[in-house]
Every structure is written in structure tokens, then in C-alpha cells.
LUMMAR-809107 format. One record per residue: residue number from 1; x, y, z of N, C-alpha, C in turn. Coordinates in nm, 3 decimals, padded with zeros to 5 digits. Atoms other than C-alpha are relative to their C-alpha. Example, Ala and Ser with C-alpha at 12.3 -4.5 7.8 and 13.67 -1.06 7.14 Angstrom:
{1; {00.089; -00.119; 00.000}; {01.230; -00.450; 00.780}; {00.090; 00.120; 00.000}} {2; {-00.082; -00.119; -00.006}; {01.367; -00.106; 00.714}; {-00.077; 00.109; 00.073}} 
//
This chain:
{1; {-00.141; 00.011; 00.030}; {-00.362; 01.250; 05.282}; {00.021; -00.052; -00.144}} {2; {-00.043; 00.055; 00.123}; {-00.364; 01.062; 04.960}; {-00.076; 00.099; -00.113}} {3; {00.067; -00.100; 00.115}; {-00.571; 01.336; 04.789}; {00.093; 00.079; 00.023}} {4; {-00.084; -00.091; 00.001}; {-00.259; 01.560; 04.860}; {00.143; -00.098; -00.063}} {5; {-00.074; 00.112; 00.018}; {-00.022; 01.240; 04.771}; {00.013; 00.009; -00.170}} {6; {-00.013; 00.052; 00.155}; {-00.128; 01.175; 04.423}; {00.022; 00.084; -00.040}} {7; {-00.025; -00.121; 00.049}; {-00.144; 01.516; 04.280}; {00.146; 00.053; -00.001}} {8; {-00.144; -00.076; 00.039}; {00.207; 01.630; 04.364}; {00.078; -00.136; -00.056}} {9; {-00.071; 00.107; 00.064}; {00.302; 01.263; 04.265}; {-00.014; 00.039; -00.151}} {10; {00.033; -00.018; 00.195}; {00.141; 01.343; 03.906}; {00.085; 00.102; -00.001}} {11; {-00.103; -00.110; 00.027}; {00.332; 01.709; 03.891}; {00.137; -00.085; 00.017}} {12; {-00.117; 00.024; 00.030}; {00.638; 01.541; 03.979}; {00.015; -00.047; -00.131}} {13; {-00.019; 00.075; 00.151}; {00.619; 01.293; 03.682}; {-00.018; 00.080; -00.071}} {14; {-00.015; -00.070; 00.076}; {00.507; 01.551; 03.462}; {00.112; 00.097; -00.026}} {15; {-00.165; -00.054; -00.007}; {00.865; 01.745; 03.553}; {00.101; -00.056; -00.025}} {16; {-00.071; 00.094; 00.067}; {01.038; 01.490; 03.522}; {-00.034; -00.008; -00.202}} {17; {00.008; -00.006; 00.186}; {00.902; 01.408; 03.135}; {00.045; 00.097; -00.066}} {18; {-00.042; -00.120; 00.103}; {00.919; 01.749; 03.023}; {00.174; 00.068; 00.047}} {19; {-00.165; -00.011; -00.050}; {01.312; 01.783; 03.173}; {00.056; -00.127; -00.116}} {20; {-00.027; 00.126; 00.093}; {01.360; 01.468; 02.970}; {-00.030; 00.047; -00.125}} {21; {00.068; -00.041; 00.145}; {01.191; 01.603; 02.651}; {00.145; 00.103; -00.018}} {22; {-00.066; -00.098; -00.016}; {01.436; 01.921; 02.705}; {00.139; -00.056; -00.071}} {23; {-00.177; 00.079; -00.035}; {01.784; 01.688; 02.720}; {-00.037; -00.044; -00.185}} {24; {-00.019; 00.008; 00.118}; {01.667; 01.605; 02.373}; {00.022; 00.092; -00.095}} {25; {00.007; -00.122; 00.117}; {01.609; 01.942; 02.205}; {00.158; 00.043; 00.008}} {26; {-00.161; -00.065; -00.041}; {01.977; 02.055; 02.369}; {00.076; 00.017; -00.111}} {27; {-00.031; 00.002; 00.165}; {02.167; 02.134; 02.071}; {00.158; -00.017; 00.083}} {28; {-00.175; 00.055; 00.013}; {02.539; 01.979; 02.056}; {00.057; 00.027; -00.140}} {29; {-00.068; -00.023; 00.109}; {02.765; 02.131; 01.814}; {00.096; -00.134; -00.017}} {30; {-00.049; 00.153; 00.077}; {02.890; 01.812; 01.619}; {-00.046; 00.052; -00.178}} {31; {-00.050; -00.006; 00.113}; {03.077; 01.904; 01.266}; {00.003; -00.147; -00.067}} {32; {-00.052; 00.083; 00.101}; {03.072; 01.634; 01.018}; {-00.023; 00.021; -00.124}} {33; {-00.054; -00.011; 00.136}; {03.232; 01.658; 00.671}; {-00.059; -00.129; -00.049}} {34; {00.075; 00.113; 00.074}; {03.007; 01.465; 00.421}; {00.045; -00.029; -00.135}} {35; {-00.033; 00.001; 00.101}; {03.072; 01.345; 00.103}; {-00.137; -00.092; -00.064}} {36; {00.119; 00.089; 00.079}; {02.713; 01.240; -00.098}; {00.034; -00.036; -00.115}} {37; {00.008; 00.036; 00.142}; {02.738; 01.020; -00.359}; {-00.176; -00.022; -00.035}} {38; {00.126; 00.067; 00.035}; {02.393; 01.026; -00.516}; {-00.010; -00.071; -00.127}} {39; {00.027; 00.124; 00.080}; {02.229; 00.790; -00.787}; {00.037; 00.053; -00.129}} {40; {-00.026; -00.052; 00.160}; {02.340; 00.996; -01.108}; {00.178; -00.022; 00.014}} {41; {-00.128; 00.018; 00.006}; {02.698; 00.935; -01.014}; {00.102; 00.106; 00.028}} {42; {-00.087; -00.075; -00.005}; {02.801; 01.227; -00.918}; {00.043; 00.045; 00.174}} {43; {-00.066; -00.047; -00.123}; {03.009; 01.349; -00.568}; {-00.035; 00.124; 00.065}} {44; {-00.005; -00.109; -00.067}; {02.884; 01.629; -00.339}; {00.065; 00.016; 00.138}} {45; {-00.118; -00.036; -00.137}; {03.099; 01.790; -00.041}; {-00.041; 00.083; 00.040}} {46; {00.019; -00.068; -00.058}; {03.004; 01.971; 00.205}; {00.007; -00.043; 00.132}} {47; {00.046; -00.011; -00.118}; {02.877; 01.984; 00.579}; {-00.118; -00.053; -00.001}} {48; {00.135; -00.007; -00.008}; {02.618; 01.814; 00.684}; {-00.122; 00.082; 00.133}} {49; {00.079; -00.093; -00.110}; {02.326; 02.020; 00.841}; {-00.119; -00.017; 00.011}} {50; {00.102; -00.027; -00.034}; {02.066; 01.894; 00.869}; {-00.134; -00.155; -00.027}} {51; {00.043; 00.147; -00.012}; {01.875; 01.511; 00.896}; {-00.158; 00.004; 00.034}} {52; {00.116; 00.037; -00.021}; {01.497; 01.437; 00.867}; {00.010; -00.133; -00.086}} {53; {00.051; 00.153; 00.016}; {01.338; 01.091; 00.812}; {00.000; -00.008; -00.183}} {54; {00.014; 00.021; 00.152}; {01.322; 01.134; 00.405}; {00.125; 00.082; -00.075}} {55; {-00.110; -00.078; 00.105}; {01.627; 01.367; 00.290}; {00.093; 00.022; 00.112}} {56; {-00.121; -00.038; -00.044}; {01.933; 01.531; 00.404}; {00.038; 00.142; -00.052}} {57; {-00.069; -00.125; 00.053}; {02.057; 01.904; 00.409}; {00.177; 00.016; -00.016}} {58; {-00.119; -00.009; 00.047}; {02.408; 01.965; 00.290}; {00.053; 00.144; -00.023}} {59; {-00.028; -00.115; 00.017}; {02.584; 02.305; 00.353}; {00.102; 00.022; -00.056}} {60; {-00.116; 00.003; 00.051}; {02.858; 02.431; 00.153}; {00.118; 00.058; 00.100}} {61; {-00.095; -00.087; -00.081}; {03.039; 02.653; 00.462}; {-00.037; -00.088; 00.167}} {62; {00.033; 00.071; -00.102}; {03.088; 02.514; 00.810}; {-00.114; 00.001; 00.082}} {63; {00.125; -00.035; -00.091}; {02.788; 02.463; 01.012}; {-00.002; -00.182; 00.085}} {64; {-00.003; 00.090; -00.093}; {02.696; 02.213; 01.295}; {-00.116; -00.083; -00.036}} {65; {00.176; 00.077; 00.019}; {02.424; 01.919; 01.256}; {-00.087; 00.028; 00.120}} {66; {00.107; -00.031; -00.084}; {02.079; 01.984; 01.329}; {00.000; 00.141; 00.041}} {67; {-00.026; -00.120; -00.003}; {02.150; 02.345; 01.326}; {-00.101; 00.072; -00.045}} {68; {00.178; -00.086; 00.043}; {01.845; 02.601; 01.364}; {00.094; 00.143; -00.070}} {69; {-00.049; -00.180; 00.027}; {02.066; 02.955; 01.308}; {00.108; -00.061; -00.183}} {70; {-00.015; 00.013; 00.141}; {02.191; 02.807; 00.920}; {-00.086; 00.012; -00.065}} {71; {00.142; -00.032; 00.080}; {01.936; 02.919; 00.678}; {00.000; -00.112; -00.076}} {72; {00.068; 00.132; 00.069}; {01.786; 02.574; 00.524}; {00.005; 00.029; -00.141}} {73; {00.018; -00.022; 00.115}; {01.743; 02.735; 00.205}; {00.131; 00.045; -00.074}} {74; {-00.107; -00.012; 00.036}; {02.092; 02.826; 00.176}; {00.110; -00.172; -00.021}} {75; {-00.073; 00.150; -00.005}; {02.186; 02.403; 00.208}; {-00.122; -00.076; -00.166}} {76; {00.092; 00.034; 00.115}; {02.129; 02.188; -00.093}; {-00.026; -00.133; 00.089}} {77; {00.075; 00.083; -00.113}; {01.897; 01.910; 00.027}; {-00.010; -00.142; -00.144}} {78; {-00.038; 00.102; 00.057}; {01.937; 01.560; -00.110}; {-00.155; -00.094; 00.046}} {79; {00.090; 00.115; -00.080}; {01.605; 01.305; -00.067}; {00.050; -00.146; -00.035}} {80; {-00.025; 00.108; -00.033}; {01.617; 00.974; -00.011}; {00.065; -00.085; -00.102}} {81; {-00.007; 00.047; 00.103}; {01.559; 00.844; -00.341}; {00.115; 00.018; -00.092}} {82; {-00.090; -00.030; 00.070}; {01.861; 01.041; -00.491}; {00.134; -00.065; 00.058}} {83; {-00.119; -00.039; -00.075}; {02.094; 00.933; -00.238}; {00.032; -00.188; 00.002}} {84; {-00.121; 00.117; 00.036}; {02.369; 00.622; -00.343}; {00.026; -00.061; 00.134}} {85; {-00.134; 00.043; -00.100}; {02.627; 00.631; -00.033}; {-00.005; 00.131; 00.099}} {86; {-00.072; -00.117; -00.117}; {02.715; 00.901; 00.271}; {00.098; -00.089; 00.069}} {87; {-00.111; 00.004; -00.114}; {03.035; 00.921; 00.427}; {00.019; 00.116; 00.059}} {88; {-00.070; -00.094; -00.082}; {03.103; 01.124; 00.704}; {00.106; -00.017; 00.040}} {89; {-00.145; -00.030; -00.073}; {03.421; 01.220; 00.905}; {-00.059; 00.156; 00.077}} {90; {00.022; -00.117; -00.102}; {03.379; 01.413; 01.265}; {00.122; 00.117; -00.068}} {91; {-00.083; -00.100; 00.017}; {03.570; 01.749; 01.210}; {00.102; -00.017; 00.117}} {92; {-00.140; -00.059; -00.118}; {03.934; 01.769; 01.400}; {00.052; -00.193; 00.047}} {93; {00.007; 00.143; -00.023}; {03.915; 01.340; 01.353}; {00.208; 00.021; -00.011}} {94; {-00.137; 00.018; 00.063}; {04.296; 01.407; 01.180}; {00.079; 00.033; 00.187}} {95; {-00.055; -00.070; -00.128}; {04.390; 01.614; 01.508}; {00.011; -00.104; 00.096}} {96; {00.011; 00.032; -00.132}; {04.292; 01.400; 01.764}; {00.053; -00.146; -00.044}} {97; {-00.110; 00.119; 00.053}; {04.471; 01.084; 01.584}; {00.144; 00.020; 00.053}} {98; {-00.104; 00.002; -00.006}; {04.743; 01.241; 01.600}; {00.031; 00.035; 00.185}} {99; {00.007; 00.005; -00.171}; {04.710; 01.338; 01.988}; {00.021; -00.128; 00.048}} {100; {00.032; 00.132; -00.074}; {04.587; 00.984; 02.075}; {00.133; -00.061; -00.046}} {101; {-00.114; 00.082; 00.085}; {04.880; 00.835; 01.846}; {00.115; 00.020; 00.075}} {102; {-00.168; -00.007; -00.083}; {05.201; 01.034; 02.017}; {-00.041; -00.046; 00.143}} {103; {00.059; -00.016; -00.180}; {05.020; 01.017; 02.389}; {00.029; -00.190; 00.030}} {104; {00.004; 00.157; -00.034}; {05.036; 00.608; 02.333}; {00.125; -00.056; -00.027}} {105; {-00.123; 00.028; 00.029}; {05.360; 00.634; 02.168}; {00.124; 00.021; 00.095}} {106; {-00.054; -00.048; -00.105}; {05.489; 00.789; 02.422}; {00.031; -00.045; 00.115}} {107; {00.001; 00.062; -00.134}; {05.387; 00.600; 02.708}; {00.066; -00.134; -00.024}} {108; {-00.066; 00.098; -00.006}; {05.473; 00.314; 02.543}; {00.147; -00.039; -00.042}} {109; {-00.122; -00.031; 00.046}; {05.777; 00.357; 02.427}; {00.151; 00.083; 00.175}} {110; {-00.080; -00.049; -00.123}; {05.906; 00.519; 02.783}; {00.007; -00.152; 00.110}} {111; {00.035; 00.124; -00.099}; {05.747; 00.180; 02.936}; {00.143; -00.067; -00.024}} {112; {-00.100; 00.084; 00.090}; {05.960; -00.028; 02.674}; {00.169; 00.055; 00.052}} {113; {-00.118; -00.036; -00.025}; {06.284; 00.181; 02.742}; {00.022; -00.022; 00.122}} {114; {00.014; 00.018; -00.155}; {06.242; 00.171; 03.142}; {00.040; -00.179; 00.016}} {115; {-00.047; 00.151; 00.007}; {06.207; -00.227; 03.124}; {00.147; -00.089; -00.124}} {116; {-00.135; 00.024; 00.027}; {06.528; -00.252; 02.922}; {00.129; -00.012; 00.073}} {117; {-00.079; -00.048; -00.110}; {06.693; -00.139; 03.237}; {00.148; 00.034; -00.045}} {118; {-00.125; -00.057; -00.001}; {07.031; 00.021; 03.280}; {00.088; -00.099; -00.091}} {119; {-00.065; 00.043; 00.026}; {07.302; -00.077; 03.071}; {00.137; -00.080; 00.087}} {120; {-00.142; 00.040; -00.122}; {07.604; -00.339; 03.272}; {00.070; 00.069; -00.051}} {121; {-00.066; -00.108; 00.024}; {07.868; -00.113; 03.323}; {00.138; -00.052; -00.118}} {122; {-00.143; 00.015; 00.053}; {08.167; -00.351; 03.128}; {-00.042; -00.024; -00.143}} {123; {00.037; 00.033; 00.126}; {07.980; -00.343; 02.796}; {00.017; 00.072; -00.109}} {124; {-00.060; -00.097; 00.103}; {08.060; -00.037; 02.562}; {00.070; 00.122; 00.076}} {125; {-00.052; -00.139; -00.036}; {08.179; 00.304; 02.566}; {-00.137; 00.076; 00.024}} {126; {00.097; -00.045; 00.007}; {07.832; 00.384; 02.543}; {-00.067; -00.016; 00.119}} {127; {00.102; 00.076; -00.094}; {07.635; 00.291; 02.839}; {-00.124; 00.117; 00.047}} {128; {00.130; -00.136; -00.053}; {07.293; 00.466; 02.919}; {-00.103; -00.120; 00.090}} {129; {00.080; 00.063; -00.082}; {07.056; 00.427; 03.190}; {-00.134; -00.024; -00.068}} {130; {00.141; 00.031; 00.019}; {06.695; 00.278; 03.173}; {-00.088; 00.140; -00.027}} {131; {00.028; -00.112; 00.024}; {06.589; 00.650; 03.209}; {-00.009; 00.070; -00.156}} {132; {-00.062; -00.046; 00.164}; {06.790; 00.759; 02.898}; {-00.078; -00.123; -00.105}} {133; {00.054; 00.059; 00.082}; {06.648; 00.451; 02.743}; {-00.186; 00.025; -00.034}} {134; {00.174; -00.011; -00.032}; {06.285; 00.534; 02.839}; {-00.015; 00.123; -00.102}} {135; {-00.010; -00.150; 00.063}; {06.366; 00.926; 02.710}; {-00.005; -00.002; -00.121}} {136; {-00.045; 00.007; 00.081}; {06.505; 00.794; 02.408}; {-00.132; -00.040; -00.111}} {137; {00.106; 00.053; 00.051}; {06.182; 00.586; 02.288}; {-00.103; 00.043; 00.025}} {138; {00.108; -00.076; 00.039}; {05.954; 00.767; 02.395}; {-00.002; 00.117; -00.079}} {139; {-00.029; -00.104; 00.126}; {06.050; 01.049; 02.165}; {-00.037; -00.099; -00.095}} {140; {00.006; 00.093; 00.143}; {06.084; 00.774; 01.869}; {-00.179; -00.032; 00.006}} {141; {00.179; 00.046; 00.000}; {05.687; 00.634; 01.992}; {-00.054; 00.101; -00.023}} {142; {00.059; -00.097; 00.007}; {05.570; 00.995; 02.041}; {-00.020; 00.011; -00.170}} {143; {-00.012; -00.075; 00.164}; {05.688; 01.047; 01.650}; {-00.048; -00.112; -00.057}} {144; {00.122; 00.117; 00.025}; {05.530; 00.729; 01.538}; {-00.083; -00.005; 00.014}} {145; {00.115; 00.003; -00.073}; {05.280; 00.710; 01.722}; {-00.133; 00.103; -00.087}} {146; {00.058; -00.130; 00.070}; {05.168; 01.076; 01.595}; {-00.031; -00.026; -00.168}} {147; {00.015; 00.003; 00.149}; {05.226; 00.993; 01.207}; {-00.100; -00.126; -00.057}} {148; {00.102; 00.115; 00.023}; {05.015; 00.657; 01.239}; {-00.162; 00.084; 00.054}} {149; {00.119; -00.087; -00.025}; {04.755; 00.854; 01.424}; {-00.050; 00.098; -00.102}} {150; {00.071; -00.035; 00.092}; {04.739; 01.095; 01.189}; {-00.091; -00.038; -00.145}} {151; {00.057; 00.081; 00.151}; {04.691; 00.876; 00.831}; {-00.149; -00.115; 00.101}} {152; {00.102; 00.050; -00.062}; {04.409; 00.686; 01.091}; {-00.093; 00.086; -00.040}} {153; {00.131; -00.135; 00.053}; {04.211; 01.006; 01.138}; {-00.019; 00.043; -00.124}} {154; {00.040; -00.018; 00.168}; {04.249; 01.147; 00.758}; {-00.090; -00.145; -00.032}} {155; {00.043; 00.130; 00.080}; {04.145; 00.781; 00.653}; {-00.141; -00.035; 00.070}} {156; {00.096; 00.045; -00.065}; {03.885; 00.720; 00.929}; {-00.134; 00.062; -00.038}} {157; {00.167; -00.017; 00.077}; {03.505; 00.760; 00.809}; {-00.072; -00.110; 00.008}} {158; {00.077; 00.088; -00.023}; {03.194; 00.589; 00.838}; {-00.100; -00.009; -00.136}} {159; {00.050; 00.027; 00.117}; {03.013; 00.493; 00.535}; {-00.099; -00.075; 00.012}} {160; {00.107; 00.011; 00.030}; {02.632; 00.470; 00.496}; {-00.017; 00.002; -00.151}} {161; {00.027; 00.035; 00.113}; {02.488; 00.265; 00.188}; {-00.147; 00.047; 00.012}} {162; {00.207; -00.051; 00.065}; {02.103; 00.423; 00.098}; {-00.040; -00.074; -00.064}} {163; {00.029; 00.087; 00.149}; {02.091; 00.263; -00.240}; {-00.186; 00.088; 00.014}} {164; {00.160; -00.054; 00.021}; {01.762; 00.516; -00.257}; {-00.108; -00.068; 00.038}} {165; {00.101; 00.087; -00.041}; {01.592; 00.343; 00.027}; {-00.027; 00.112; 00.116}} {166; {00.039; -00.074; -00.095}; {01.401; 00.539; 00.281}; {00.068; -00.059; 00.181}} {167; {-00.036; 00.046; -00.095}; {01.443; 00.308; 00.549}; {00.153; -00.015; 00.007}} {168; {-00.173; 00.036; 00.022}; {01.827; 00.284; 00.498}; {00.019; 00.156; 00.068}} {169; {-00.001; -00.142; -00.055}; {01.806; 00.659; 00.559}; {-00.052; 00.043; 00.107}} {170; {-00.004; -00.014; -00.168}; {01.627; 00.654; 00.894}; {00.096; -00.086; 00.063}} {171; {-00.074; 00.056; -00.085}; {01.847; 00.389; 00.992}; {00.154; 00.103; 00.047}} {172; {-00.152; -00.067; -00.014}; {02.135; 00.626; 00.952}; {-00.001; 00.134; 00.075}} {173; {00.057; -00.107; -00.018}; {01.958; 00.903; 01.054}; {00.064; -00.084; 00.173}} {174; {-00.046; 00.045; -00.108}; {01.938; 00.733; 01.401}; {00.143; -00.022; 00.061}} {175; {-00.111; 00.044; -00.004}; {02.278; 00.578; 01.406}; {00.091; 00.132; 00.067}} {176; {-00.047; -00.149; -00.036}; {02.409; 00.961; 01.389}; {-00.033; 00.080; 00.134}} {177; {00.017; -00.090; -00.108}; {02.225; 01.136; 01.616}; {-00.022; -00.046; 00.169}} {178; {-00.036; 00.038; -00.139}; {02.257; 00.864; 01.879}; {00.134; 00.003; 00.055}} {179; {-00.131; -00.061; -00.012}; {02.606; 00.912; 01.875}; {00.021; 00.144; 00.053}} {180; {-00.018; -00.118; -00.070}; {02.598; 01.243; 01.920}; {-00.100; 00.014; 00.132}} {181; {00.075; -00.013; -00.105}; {02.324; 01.257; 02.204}; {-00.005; -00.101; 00.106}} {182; {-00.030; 00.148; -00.141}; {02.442; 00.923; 02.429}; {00.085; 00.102; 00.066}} {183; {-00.045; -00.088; -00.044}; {02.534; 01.043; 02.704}; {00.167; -00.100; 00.084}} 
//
């Protein structure tokens, strides 16, 4: 019995590992807009496409990181030593500001109007219910909400210092692609 035991115990584990190995190669389309400053002072823009332990590829047309179907030789490639500063920004960051921004403005702003409750009836010519007050502000939060969200996302970016250090550049290296691959 245990000579039939261990053996499919070992195959399991070995299925397991190589299922695990797999979940890494998986490719996740994840856009981010780069902006390299390297050590001569000057600004490059593009896409980034492409992250190993000593440099960085940089595409000029959209492409996804870690991307096998972009031709490498078509990205200009930055090493370690050249490289100042990176900032990224996910692609569609502006968009989804502005989503998250009215969606909170909204709710809160309907909350806010609701707990105002009804107007007493001997107080103006005006009188509106808690409803109407809820309706009223959440429109106003939605449109707030949305225009703060958006100047968030435009503005929002993450900013990696290199200073033309290798290790500064795996650290970032990591940083990135655990983000994108946590699950």
C-alpha cells in the first residue's frame, strides 16, 4: 500500500507546482503610461513594455506590460544606469476617478438630503420633501464628486527614484508586477 501511496503523492505535488508555475506565466493586460526621466536630463513618453532585472523597454504605441506579441526591437530600452526617475499612471486611471468620484457623490449626497428630512409644512412657499432633497444633492455630489475624481486620476501616479541603481530597479520591478499578479 504505501508503495502505491507515495508515488501518486509525488505526481500530485508535482501538479500542483507546475499549475502554480503556469498562474505566473498568465499574461494580464495591464497598460501603464510611463514617463522616463533618465540621467542626461532628458523626458521620454511612452508605454511601458517590458521589465527585466537591469533595464526597461519603452514603446512608443500602446502595448501591454510584459508583452510577448510587441516586437522588442521596435521599444527603446533604457538600462539601469541611465535611468533618473519612472512614473507611471494605469491607463483609464482619469476614467475610473471620475466613476468612483460621482458613484460616492451620489450616494452621499442622496444620504445627506434624505437625513434633512421633509420640510415643516408652515415654513415657505417652497417646501420639498426629504426625497426632493436627497434628488437634489445627489445630482450636485454626482457633479462634484465626478470633477474631483477626475483631477485625482489625471494627477494620480506613482513615482520610482533609480538614481542609476540596479537594485532600485528590481525593487520596482517587483513592486509592479506584484500589483498586477496579486490575486
Amino acid at each position: 500500500m504505501k508503495q502505491i501511496i507515495i508515488p501518486v503523492f509525488l505526481a500530485l505535488m508535482i501538479v500542483q507546482a507546475a499549475q502554480a508555475q503556469d498562474l505566473n506565466i498568465k499574461e494580464k493586460k495591464e497598460y501603464f503610461r510611463c514617463f522616463v526621466y533618465s540621467t542626461d536630463g532628458l523626458v521620454h513618453k511612452g508605454w511601458l513594455g517590458y521589465l527585466t532585472d537591469s533595464s526597461l523597454l519603452v514603446a512608443k504605441n500602446q502595448t501591454f506590460l510584459q508583452s510577448e506579441t510587441y516586437p522588442k526591437d521596435k521599444m527603446q530600452s533604457f538600462d539601469y544606469s541611465s535611468l533618473q526617475q519612472l512614473k507611471l499612471r494605469k491607463k483609464g486611471s482619469v476614467g475610473r476617478g471620475i466613476l468612483y468620484g460621482s458613484l460616492i457623490g451620489v450616494a452621499s449626497g442622496f444620504i445627506v438630503g434624505m437625513a434633512m428630512g421633509d420640510d415643516p409644512p408652515q415654513t415657505t412657499m417652497f417646501k420639498s420633501t426629504a426625497a426632493e432633497k436627497g434628488a437634489a444633492l445627489a445630482m450636485a455630489g454626482g457633479l462634484g464628486g465626478a470633477l474631483i475624481g477626475g483631477i485625482i486620476g489625471a494627477v494620480a501616479h506613482k513615482t520610482f527614484i533609480i538614481q542609476g541603481k540596479k537594485k532600485k530597479l528590481v525593487e520596482m520591478k517587483e513592486t509592479v508586477l506584484e500589483r498586477i499578479y496579486r490575486n
